[in-house]
N, C-alpha and C positions, 0 to 999 in steps of 0.2 A: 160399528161399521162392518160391512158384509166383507166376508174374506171374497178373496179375488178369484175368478174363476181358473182351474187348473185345462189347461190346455188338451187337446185331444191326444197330441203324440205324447205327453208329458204321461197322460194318464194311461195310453198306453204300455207306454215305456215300464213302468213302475207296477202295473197289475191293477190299479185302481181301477180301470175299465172294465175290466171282469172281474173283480169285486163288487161293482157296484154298473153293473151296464144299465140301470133304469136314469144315472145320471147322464150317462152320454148316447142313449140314444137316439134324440132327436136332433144333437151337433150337428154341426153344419159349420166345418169352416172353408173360408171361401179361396180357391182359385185364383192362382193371379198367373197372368200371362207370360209372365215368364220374360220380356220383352225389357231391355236394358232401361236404367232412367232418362241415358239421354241427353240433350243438350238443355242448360239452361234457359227459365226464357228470357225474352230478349229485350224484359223491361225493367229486368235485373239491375241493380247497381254493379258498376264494376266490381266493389269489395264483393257484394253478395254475389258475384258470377263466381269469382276466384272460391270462395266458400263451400258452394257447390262443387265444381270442379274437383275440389280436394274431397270434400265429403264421398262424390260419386268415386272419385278412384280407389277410396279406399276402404268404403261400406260396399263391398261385394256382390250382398246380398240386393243388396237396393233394386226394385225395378218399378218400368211404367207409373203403377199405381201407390207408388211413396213420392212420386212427385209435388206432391200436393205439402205431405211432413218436410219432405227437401229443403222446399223453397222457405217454408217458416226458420229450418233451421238454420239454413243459408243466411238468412237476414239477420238473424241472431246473433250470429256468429261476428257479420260483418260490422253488425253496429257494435260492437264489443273492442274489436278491431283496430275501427275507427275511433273510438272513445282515447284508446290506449296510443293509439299513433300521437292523439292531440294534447298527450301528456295530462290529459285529464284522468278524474279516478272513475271508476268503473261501477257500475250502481248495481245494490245486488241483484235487485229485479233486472237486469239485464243478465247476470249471468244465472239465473234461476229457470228465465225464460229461455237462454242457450240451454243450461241443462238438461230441461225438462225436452227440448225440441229432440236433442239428442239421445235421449233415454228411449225415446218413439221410434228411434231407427233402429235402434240398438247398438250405437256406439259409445255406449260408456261398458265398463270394466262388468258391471253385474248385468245388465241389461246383455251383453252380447252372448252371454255366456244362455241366453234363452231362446238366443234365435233358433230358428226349426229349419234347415232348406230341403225340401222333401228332394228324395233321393240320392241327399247328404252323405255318403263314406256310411250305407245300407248296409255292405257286405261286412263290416270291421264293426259292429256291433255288439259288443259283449254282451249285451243282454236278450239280444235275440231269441237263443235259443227258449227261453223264460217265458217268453210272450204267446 
């Protein structure tokens, strides 16, 4: 299986990019608006609104254009939820399929630790100077 592509700031960060700049440069990562996620929509299930809601307060990062990842995980979440509310047991493909939703936002424990938020705590950079 092909290793996973290493990210632009990643490879900045670390000197990879000027080690090897005939790999990054035609990169291109994309722009996003910057622009909050927003209100749930409003075909949402109650559980999956409340999902969202939590998820948006507390994924930060989240904007406009992860609304799409949101709402998958949103539903995930909520059917997991509900499973658990109806004293039924929880199937794993349900929680693999929250997992997995939630790994995309970057709110699990290893996944957050790669988010990027361009012009992030720039100045407090230890490795700056390196780069």
């Amino acid at each position: 299986m092909a290793h996973p592509r290493t990210p632009i700031a990643k490879a900045k960060l670390t000197g990879a990019a000027q080690k090897h700049p005939e790999r990054y440069r035609d990169r291109i990562e994309p722009d996003t608006s910057g622009d909050p996620v927003g209100e749930p929509p409003a075909y949402l299930s109650e559980d999956a609104r409340a999902a969202w809601l939590e998820a948006a307060g507390v994924l930060g990062w989240l904007v406009r254009e992860d609304r799409l990842a949101l709402e998958i995980a949103a539903q995930a979440i909520a059917a997991i939820r509900v499973t658990a509310a109806a004293n039924k047991p929880i199937k794993a493909a349900q929680l693999t399929a929250a997992r997995q939703a939630l790994a995309s936002l970057g709110a699990t424990p290893a996944d957050r630790s790669r988010i990027h938020i361009p012009g992030d705590a720039e100045e407090d950079d230890p490795f700056a100077k390196f780069v």
